[in-house]
PDB file as gemmi writes it, atoms N, CA and C in Angstrom:
CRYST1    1.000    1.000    1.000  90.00  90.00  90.00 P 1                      
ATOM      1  N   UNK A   1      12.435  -2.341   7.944  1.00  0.00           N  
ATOM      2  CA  UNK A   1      11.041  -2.035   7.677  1.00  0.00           C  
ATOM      3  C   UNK A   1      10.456  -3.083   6.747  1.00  0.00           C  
ATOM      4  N   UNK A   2       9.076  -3.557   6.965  1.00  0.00           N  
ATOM      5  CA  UNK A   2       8.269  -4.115   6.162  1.00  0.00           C  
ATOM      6  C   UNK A   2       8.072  -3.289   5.087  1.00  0.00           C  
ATOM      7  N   UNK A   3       7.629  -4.194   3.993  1.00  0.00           N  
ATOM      8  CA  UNK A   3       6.784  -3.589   2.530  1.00  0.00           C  
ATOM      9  C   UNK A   3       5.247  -4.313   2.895  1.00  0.00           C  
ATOM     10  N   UNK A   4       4.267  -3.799   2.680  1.00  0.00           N  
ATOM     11  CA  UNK A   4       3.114  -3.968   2.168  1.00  0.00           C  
ATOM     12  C   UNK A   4       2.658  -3.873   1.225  1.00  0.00           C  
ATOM     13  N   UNK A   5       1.970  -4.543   0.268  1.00  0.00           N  
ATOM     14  CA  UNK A   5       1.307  -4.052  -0.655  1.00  0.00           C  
ATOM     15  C   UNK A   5      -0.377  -3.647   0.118  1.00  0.00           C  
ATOM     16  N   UNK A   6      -0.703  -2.855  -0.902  1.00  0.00           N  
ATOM     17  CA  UNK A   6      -1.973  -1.898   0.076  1.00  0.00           C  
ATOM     18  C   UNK A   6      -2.916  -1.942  -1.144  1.00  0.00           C  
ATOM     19  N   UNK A   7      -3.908  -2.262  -1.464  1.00  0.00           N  
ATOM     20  CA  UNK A   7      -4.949  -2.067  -2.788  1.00  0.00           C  
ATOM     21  C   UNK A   7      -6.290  -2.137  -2.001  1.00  0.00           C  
ATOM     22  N   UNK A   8      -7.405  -1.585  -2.395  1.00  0.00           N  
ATOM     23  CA  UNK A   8      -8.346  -1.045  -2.522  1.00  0.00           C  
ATOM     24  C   UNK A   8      -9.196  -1.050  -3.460  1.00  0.00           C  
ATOM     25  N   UNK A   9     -10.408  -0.808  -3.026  1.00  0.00           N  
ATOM     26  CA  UNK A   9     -11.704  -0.133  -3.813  1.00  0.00           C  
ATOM     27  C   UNK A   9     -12.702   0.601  -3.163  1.00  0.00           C  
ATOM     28  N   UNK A  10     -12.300   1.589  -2.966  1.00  0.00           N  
ATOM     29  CA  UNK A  10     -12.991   2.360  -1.495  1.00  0.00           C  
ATOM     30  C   UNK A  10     -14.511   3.437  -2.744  1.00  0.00           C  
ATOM     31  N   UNK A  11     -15.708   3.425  -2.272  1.00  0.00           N  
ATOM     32  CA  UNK A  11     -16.793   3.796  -3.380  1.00  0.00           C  
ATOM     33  C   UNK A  11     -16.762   4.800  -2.868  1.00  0.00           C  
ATOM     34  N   UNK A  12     -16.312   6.234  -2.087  1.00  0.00           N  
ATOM     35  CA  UNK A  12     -16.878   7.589  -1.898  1.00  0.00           C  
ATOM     36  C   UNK A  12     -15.264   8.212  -2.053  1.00  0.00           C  
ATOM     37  N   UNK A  13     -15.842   9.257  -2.576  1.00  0.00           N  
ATOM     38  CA  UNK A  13     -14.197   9.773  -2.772  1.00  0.00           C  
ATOM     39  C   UNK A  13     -13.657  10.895  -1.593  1.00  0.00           C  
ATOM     40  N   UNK A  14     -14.483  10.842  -0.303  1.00  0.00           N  
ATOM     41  CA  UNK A  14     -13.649  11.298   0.513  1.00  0.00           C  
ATOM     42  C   UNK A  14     -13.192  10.619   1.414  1.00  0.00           C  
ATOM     43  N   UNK A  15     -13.461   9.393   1.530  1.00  0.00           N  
ATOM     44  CA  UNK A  15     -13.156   8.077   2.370  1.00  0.00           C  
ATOM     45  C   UNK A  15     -11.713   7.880   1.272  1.00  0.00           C  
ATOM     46  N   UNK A  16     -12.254   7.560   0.096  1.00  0.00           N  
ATOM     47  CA  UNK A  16     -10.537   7.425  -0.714  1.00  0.00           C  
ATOM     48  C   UNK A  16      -9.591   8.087  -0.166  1.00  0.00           C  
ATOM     49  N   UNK A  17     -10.041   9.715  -0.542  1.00  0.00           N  
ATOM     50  CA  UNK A  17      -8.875  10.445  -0.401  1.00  0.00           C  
ATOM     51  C   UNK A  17      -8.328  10.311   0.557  1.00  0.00           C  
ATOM     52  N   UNK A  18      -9.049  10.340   2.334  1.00  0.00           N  
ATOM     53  CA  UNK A  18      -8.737   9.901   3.704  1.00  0.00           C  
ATOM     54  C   UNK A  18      -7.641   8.852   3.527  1.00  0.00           C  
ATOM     55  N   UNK A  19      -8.156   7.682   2.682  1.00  0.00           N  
ATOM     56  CA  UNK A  19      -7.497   6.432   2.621  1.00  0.00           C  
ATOM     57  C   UNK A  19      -5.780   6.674   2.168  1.00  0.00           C  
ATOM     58  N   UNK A  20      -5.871   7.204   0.843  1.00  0.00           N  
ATOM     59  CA  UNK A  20      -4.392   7.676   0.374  1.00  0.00           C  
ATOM     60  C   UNK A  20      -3.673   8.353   1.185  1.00  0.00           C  
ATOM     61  N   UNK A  21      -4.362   9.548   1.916  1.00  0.00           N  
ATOM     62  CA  UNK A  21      -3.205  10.194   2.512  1.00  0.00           C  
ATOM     63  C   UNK A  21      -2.510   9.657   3.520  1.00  0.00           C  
ATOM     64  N   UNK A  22      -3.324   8.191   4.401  1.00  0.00           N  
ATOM     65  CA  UNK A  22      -2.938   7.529   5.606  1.00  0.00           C  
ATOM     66  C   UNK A  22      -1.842   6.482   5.275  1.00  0.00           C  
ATOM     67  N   UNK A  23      -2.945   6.071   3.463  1.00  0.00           N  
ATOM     68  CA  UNK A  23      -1.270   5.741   3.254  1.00  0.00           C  
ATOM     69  C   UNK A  23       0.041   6.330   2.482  1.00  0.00           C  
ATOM     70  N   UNK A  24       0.263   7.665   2.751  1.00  0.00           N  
ATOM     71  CA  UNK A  24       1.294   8.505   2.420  1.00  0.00           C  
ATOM     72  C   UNK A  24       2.134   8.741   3.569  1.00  0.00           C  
ATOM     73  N   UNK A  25       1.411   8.207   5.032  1.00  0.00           N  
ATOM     74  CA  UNK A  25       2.506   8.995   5.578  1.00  0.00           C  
ATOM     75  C   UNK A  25       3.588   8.016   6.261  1.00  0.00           C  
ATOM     76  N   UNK A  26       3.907   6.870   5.220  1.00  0.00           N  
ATOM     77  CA  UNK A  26       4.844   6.150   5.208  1.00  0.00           C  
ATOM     78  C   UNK A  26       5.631   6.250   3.968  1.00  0.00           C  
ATOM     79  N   UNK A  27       6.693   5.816   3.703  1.00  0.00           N  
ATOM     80  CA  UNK A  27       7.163   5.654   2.576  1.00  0.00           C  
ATOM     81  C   UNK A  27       6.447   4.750   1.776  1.00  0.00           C  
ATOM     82  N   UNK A  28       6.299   4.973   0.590  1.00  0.00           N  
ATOM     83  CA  UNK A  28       5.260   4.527  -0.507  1.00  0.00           C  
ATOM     84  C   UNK A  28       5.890   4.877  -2.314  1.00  0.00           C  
ATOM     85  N   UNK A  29       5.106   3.537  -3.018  1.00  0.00           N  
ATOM     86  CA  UNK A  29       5.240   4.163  -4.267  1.00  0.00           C  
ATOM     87  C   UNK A  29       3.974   3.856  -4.854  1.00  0.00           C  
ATOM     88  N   UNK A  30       3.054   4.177  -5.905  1.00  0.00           N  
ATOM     89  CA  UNK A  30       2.113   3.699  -6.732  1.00  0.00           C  
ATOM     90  C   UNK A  30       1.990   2.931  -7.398  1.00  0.00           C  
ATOM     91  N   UNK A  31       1.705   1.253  -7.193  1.00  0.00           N  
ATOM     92  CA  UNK A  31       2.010   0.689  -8.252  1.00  0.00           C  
ATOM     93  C   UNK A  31       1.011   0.941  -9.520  1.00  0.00           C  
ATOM     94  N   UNK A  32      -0.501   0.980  -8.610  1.00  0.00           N  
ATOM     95  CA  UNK A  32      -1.384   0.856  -9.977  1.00  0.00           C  
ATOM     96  C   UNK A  32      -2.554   1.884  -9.513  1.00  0.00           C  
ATOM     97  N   UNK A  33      -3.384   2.046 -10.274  1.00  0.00           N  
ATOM     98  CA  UNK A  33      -3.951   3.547  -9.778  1.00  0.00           C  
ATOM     99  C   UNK A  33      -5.067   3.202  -8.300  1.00  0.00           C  
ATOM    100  N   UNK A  34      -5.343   2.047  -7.692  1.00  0.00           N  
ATOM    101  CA  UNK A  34      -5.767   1.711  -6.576  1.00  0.00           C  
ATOM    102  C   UNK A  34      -4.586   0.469  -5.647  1.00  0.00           C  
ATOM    103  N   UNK A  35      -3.359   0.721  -6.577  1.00  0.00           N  
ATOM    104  CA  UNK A  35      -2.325  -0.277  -5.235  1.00  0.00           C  
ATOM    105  C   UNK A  35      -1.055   0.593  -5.170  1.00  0.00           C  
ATOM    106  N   UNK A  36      -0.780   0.412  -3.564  1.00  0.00           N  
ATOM    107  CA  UNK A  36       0.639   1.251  -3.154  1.00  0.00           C  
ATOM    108  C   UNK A  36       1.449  -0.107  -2.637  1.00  0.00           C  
ATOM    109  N   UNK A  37       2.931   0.220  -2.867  1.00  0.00           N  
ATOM    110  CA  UNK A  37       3.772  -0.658  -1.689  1.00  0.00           C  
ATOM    111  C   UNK A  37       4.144   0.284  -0.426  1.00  0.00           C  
ATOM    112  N   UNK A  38       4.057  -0.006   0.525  1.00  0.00           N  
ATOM    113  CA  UNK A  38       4.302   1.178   1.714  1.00  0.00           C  
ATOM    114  C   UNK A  38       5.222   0.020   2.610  1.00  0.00           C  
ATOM    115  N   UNK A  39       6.231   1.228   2.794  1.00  0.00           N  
ATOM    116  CA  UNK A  39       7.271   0.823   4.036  1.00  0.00           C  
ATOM    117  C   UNK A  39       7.181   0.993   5.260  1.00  0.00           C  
ATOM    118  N   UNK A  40       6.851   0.484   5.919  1.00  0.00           N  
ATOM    119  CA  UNK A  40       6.319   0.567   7.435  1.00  0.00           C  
ATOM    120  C   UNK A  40       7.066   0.039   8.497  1.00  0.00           C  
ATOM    121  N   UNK A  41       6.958   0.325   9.955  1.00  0.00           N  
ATOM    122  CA  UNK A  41       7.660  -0.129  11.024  1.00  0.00           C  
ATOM    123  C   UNK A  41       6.316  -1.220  11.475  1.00  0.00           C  
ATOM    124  N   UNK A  42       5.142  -0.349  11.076  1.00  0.00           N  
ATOM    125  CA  UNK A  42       3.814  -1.600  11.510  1.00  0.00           C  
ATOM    126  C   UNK A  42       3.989  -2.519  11.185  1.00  0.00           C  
ATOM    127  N   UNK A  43       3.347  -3.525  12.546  1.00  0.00           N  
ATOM    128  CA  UNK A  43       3.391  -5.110  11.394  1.00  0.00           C  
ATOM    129  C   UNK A  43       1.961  -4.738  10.923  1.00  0.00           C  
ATOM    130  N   UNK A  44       1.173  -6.038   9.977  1.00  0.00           N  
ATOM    131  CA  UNK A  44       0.350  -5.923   9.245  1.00  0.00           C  
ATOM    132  C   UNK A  44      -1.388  -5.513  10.233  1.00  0.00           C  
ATOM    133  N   UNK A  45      -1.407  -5.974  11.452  1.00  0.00           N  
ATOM    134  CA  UNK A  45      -2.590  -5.568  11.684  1.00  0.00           C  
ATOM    135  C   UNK A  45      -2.952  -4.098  12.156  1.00  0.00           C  
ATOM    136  N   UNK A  46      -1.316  -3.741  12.877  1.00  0.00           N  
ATOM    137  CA  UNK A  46      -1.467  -2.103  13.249  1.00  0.00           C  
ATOM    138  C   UNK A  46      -2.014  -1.303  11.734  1.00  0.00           C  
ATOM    139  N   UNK A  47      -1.177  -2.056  10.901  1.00  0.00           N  
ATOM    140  CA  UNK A  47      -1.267  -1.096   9.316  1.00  0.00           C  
ATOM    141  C   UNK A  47      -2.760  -1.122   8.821  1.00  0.00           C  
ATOM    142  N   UNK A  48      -3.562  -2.570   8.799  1.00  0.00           N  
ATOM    143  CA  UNK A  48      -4.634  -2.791   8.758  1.00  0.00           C  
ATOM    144  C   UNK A  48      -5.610  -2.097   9.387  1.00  0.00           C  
ATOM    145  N   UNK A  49      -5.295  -1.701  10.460  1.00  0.00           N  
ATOM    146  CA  UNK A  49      -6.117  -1.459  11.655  1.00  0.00           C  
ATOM    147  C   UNK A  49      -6.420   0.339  11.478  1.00  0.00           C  
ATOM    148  N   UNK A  50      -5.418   0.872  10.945  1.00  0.00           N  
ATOM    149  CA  UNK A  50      -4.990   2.318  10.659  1.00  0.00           C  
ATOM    150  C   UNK A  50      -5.996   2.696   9.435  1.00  0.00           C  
ATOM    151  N   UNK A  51      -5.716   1.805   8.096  1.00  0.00           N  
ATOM    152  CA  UNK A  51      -6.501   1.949   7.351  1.00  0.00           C  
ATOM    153  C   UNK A  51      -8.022   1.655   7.004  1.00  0.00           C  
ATOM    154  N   UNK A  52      -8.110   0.607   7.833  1.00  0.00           N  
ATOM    155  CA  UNK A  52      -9.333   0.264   7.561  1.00  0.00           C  
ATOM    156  C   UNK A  52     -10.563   1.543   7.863  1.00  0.00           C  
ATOM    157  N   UNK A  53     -10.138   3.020   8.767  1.00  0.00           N  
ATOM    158  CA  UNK A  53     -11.275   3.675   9.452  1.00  0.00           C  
ATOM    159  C   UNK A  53     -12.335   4.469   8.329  1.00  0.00           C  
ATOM    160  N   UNK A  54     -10.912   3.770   7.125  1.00  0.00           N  
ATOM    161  CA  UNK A  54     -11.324   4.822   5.595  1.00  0.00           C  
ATOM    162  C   UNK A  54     -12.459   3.833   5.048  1.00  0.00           C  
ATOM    163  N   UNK A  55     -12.494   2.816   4.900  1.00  0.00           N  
ATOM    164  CA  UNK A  55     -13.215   1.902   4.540  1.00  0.00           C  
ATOM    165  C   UNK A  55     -14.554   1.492   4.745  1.00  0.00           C  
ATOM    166  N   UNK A  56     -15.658   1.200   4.479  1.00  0.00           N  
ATOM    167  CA  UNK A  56     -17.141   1.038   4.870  1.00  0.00           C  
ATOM    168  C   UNK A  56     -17.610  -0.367   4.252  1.00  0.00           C  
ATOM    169  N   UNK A  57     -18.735  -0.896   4.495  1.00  0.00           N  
ATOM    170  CA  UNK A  57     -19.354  -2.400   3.843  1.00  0.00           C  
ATOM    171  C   UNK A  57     -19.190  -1.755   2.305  1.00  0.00           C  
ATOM    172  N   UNK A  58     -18.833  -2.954   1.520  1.00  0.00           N  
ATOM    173  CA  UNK A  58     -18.940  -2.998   0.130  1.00  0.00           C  
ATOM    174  C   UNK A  58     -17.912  -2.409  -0.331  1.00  0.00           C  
ATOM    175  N   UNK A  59     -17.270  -2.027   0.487  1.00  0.00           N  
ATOM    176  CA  UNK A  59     -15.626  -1.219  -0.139  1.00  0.00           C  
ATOM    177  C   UNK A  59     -14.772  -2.661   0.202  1.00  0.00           C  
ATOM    178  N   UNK A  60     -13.276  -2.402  -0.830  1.00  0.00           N  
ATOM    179  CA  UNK A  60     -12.762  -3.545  -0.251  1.00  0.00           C  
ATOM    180  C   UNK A  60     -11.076  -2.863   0.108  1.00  0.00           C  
ATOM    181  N   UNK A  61     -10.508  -3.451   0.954  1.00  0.00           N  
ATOM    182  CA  UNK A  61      -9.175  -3.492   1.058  1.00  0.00           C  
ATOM    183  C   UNK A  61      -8.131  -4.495   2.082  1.00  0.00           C  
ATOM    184  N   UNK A  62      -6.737  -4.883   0.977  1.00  0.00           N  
ATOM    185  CA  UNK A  62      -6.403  -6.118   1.225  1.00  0.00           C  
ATOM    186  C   UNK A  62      -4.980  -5.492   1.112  1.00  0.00           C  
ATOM    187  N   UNK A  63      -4.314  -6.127   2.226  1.00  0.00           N  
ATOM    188  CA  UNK A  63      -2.583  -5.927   2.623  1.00  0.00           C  
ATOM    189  C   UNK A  63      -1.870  -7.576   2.374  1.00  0.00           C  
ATOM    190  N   UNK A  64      -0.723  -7.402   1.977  1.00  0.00           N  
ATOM    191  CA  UNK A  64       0.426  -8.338   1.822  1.00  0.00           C  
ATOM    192  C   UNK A  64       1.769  -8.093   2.007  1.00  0.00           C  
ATOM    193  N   UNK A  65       2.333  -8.798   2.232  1.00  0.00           N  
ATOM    194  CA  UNK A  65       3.641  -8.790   2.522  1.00  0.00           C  
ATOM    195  C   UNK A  65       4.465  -8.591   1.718  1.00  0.00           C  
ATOM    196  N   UNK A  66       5.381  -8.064   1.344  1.00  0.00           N  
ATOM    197  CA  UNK A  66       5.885  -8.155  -0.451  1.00  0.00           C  
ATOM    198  C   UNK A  66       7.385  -8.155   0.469  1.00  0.00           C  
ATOM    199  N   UNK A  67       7.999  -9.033  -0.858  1.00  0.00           N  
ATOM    200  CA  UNK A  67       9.449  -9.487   0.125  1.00  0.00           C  
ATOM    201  C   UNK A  67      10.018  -9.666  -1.613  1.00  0.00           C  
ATOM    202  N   UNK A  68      11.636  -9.446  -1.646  1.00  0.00           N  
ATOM    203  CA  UNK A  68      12.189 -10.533  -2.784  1.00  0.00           C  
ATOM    204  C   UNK A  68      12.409 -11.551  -3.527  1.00  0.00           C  
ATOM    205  N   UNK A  69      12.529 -12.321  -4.192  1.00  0.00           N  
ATOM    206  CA  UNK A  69      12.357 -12.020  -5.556  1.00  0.00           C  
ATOM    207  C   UNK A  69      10.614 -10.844  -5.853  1.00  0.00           C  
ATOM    208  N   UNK A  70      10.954 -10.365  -6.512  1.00  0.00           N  
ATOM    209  CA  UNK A  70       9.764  -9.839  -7.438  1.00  0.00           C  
ATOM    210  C   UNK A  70       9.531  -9.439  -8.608  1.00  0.00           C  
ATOM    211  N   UNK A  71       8.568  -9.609  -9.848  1.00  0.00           N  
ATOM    212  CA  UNK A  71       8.503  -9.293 -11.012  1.00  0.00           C  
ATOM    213  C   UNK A  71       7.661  -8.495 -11.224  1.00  0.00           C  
ATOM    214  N   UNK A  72       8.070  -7.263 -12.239  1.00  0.00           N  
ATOM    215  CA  UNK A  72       7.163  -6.589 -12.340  1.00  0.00           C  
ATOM    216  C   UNK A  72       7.216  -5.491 -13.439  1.00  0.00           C  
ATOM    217  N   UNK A  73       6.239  -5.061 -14.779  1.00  0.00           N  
ATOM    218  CA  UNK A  73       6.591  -3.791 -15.212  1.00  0.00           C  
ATOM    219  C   UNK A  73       5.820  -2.932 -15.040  1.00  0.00           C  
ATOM    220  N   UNK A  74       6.395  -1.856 -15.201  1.00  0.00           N  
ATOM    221  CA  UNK A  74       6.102  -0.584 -15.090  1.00  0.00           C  
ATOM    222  C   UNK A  74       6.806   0.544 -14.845  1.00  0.00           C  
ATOM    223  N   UNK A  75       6.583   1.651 -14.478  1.00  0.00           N  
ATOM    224  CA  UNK A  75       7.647   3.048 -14.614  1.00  0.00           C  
ATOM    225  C   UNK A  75       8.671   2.507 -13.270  1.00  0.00           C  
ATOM    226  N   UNK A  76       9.521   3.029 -14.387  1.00  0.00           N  
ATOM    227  CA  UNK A  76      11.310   3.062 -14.121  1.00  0.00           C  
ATOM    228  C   UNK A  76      11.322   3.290 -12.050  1.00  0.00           C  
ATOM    229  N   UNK A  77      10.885   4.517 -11.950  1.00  0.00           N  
ATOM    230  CA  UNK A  77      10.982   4.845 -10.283  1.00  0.00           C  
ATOM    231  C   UNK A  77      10.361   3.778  -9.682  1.00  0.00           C  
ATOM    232  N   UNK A  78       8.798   3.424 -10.033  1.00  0.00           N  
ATOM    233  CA  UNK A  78       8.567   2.318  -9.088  1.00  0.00           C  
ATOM    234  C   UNK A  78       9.262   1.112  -8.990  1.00  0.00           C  
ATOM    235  N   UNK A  79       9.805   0.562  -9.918  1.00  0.00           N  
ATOM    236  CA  UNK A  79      11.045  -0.396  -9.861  1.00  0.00           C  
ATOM    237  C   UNK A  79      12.167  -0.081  -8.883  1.00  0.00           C  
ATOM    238  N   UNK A  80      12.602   1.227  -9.018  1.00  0.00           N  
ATOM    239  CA  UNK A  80      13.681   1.279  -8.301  1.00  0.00           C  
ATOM    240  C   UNK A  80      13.142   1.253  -6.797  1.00  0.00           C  
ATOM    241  N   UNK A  81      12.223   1.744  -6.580  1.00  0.00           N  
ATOM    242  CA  UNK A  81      11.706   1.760  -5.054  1.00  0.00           C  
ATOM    243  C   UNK A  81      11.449   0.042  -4.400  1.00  0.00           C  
ATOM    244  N   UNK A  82      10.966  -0.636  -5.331  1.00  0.00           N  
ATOM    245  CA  UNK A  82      10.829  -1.336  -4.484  1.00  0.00           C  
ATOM    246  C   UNK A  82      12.293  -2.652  -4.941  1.00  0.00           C  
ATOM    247  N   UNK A  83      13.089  -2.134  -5.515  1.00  0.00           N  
ATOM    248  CA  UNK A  83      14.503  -2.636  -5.127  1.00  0.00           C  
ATOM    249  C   UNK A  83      14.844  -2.107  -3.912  1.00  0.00           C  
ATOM    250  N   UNK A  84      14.827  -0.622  -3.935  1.00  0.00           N  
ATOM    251  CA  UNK A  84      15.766  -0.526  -3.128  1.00  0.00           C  
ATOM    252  C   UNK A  84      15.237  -1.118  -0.983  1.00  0.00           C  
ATOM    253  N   UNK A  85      13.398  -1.205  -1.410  1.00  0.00           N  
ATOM    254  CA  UNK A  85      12.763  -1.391  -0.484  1.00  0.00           C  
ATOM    255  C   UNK A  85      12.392  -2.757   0.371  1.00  0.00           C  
ATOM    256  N   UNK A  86      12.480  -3.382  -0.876  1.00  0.00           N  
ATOM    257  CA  UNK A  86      11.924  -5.016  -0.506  1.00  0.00           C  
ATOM    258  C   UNK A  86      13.864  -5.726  -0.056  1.00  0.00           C  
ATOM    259  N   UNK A  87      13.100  -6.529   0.959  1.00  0.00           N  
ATOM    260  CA  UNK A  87      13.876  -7.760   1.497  1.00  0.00           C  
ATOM    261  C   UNK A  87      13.948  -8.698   1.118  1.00  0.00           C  
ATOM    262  N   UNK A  88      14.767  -9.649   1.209  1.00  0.00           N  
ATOM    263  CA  UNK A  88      15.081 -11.038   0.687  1.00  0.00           C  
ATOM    264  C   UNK A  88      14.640 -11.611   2.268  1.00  0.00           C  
TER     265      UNK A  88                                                      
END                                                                             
């Protein structure tokens, strides 16, 4: 499985919420209170393509690839997730 990173700025909060739960129903952790890493079988445009229906003009959202090495702090679990998640 791919990692994505997934971040956002979606302006109505039921388009958000839409947005989060679509990306919940992959494996995921939180990095920051508008970015997830999500584990997916999608490559990036199916994933793109999925999320974007949450999205409208003036909202933004941007996917990446996240692979190994990586640096990063923050809570203990999200570290471990994306050890145990990301590829070399």
């Amino acid at each position: 499985m791919a990692v994505f990173l997934v971040t956002y700025d979606v302006g109505h909060p039921d388009r958000e919420a839409g947005l989060v739960a679509a990306i919940k129903q992959t494996p995921w952790t939180q990095l920051t209170s508008r970015s997830f890493a999500v584990a997916t079988t999608e490559n990036d445009e199916d994933l793109f393509d999925r999320l974007r229906d949450f999205v409208d003009d003036g909202d933004s959202l941007y996917l990446a690839l996240m692979k190994m090495p990586y640096r990063g702090l923050g809570p203990r679990e999200v570290n471990y997730w994306l050890e145990a998640n990301l590829r070399w």
